[in-house]
Backbone as ProteinMPNN parsed JSONL, in Angstrom:
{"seq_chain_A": "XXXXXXXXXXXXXXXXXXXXXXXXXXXXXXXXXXXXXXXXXXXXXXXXXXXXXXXXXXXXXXXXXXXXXXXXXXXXXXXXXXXXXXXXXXXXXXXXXX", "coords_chain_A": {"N_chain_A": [[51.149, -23.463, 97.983], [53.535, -24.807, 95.936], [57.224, -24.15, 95.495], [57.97, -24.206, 92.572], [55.512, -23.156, 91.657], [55.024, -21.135, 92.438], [57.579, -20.215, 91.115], [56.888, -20.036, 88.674], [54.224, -19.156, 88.267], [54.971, -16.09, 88.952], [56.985, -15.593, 86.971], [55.05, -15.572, 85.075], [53.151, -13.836, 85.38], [54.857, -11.402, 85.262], [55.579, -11.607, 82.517], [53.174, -11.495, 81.296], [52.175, -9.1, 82.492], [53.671, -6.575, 81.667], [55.662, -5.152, 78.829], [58.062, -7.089, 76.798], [60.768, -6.398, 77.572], [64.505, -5.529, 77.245], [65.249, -4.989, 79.775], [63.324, -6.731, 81.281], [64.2, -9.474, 79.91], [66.411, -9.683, 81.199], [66.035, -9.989, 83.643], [64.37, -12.255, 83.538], [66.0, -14.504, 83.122], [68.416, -14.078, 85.181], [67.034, -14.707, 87.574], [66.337, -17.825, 86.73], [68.724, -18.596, 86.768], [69.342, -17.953, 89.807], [67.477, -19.161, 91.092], [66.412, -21.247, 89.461], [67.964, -22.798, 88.586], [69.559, -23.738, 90.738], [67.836, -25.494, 92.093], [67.623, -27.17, 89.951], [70.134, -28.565, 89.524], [70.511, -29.511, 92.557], [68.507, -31.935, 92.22], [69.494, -33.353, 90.07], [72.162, -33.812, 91.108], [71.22, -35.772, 93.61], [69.936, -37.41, 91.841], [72.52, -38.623, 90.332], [73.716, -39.48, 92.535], [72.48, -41.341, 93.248], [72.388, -43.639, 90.807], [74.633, -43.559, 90.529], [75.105, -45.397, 93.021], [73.592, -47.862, 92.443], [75.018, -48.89, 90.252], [76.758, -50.353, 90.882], [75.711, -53.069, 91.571], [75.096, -53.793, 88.791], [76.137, -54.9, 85.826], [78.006, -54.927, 82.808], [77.026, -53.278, 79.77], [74.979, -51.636, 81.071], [76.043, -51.25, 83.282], [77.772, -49.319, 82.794], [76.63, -47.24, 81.608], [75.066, -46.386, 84.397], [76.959, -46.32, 85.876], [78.714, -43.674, 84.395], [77.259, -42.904, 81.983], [74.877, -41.933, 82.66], [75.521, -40.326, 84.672], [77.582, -38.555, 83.443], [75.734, -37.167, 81.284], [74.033, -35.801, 82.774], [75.224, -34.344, 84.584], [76.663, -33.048, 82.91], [75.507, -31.798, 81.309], [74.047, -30.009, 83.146], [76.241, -28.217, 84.169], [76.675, -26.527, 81.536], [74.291, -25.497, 81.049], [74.48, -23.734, 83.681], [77.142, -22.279, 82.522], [76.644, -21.011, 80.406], [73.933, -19.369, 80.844], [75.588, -17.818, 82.975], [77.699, -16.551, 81.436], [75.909, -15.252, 79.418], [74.584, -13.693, 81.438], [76.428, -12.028, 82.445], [77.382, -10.675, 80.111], [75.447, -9.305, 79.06], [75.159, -7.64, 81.711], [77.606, -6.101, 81.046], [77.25, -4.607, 79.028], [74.723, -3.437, 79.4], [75.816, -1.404, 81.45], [77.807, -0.058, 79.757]], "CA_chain_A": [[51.668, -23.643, 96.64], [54.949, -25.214, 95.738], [58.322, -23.071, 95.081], [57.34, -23.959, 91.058], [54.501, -22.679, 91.233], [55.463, -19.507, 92.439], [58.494, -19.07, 90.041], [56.332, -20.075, 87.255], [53.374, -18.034, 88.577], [55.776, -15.135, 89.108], [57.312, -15.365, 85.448], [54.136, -15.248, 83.863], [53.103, -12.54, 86.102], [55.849, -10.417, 84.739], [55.562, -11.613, 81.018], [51.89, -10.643, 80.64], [52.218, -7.457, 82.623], [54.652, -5.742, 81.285], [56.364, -5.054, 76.942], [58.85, -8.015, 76.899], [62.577, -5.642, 76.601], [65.421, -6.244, 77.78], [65.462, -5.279, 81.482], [62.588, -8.122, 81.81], [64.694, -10.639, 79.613], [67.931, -9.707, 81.849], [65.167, -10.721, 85.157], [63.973, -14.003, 83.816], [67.711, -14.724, 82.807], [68.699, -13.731, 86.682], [65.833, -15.819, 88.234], [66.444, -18.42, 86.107], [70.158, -18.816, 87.232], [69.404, -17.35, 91.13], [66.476, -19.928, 91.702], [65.777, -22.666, 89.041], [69.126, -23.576, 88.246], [69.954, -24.738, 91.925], [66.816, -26.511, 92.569], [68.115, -28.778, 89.39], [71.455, -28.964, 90.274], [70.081, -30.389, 93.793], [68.133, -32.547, 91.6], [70.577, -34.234, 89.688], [72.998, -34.561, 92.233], [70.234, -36.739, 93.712], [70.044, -38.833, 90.697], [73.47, -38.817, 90.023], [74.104, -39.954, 93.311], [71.464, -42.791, 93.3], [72.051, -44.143, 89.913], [75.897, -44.131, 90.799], [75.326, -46.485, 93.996], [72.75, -49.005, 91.863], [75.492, -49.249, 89.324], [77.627, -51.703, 91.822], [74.676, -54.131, 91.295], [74.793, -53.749, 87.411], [77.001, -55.752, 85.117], [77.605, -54.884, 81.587], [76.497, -51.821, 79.933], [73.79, -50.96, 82.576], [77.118, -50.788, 84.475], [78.383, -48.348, 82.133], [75.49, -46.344, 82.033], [74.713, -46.371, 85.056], [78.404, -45.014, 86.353], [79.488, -43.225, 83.45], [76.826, -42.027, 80.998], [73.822, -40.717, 82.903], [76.05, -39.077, 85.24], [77.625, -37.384, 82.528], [74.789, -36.121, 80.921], [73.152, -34.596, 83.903], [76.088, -32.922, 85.293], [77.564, -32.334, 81.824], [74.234, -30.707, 80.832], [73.677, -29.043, 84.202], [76.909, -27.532, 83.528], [76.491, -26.169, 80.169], [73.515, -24.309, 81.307], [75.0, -23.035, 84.098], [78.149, -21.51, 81.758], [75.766, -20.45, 78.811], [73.693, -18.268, 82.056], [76.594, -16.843, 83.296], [77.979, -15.926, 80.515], [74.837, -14.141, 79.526], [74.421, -12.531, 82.54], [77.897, -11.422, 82.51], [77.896, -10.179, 78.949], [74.396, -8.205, 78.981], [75.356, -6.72, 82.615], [78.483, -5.543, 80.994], [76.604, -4.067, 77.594], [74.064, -2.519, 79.89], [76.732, -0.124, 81.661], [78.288, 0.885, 78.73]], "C_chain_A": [[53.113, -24.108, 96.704], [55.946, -24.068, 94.791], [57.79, -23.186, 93.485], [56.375, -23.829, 90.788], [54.649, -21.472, 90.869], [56.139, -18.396, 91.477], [57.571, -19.238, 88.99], [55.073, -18.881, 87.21], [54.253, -16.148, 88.362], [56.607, -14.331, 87.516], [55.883, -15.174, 84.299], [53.342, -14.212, 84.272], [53.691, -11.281, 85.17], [55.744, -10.344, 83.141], [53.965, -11.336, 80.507], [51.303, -9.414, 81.155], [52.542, -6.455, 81.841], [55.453, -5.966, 79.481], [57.865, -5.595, 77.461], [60.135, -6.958, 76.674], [63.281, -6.156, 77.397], [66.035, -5.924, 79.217], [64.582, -6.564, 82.058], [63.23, -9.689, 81.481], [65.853, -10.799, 80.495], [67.398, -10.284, 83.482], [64.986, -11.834, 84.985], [65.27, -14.287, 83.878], [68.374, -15.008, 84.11], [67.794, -14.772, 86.971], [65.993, -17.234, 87.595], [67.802, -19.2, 86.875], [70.529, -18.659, 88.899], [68.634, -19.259, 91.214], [66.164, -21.496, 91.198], [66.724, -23.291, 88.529], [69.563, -24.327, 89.994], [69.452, -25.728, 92.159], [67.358, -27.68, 91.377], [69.694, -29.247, 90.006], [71.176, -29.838, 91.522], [69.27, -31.468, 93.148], [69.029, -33.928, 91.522], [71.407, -34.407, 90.08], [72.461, -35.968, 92.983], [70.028, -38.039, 93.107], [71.302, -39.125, 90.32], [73.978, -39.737, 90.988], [73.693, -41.771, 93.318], [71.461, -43.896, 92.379], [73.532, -44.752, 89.965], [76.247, -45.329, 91.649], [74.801, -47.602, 93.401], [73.97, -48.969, 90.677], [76.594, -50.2, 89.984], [76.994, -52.756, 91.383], [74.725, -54.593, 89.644], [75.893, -54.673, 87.27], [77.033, -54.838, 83.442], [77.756, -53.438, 81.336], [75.537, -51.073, 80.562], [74.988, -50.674, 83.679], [77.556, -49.431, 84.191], [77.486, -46.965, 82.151], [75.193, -45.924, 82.94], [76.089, -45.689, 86.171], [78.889, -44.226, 85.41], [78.258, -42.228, 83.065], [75.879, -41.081, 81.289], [74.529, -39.99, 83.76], [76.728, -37.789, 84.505], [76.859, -36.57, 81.807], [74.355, -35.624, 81.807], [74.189, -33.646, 84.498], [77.179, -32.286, 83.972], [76.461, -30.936, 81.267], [73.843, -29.762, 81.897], [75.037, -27.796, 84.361], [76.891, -25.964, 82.511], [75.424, -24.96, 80.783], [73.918, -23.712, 82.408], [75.843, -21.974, 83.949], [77.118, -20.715, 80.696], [74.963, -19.398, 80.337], [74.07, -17.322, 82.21], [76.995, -16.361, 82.569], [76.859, -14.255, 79.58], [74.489, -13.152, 80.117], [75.742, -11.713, 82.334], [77.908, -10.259, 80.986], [76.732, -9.183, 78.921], [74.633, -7.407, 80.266], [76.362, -5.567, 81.733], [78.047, -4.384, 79.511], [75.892, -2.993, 78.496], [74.685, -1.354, 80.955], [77.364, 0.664, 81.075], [77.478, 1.882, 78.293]], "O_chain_A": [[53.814, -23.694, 97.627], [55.62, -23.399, 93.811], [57.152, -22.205, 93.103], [55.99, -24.267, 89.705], [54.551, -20.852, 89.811], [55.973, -17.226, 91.133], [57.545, -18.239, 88.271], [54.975, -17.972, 86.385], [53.868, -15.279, 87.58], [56.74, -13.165, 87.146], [55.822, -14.773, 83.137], [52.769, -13.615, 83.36], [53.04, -10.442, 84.547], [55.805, -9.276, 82.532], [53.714, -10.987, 79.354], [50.365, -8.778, 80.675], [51.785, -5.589, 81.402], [55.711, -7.116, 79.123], [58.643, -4.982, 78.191], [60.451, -6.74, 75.505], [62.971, -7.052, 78.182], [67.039, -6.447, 79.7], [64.943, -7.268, 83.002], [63.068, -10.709, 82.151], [66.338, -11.924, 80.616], [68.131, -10.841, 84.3], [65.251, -12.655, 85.863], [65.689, -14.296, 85.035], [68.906, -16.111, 84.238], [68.006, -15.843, 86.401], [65.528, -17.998, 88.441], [67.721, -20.283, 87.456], [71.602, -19.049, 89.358], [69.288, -20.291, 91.364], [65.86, -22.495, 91.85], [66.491, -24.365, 87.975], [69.831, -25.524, 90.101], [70.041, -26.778, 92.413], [67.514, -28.859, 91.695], [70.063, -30.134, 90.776], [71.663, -30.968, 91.483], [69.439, -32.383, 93.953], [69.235, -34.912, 92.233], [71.943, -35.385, 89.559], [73.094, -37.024, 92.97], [69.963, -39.192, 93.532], [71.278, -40.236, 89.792], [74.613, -40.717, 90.599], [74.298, -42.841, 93.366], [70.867, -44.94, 92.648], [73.814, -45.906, 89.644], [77.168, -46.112, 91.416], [75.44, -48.61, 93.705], [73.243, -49.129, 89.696], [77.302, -50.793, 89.171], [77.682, -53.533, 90.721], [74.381, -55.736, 89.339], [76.511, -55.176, 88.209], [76.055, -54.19, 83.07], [78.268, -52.586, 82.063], [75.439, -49.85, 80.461], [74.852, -50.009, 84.706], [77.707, -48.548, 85.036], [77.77, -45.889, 82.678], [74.862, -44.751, 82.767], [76.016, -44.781, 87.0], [80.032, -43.982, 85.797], [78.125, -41.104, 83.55], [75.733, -39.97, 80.779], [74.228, -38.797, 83.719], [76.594, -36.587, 84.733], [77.153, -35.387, 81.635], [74.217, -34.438, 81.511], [74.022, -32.468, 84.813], [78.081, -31.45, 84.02], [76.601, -29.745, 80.991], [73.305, -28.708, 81.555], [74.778, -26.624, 84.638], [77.052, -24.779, 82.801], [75.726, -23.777, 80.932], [73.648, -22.538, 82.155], [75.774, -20.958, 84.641], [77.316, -19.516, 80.498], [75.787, -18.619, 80.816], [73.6, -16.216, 81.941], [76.777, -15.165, 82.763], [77.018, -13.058, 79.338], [74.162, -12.041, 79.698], [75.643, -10.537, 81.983], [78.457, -9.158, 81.008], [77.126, -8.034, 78.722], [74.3, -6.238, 80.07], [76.045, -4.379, 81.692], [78.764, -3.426, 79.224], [76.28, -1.825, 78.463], [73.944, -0.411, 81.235], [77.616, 1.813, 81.437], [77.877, 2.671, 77.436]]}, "name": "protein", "num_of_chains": 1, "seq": "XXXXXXXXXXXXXXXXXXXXXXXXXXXXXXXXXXXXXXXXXXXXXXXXXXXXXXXXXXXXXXXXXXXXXXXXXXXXXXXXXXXXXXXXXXXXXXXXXX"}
């Protein structure tokens, strides 16, 4: 089986075992940010990389695009969910010790 199988297997495992509260939402949340946030990140580095070198070849706005805009959306958006995550994690760890 492939790693997304597993996590996906694994998350739905857990979500039709077990009464959805909030030690299970604070696990996907974790897993989420441990496991399936890297694998994109390695992703879109990938494409970021690839789309950056074919934009030498371009002219125009395919130039622009092609160095500028999709790199910004993928690592602006890979970002974002990375901070929005952490933050989460950070803020429900810190709730759930109080």
């Amino acid at each position: 089986m492939s790693k997304w199988t597993d996590i996906r297997g694994s998350i739905e495992q857990v979500a039709s075992d077990t009464q959805i509260d909030e030690q299970v939402k604070q696990a996907i949340t974790q897993k989420c940010y441990d496991v399936i946030l890297p694998s994109l990140q390695k992703l879109g580095d990938g494409f970021v990389t690839s789309v950056k070198t074919q934009s030498a070849d371009e002219s125009g706005w395919c130039k622009v695009r092609d160095a500028i805009v999709l790199p910004a959306l993928i690592e602006g958006g890979l970002w974002l969910v990375e901070v929005v995550l952490k933050k989460t994690i950070e803020k429900t760890a810190s709730i759930s010790a109080s």
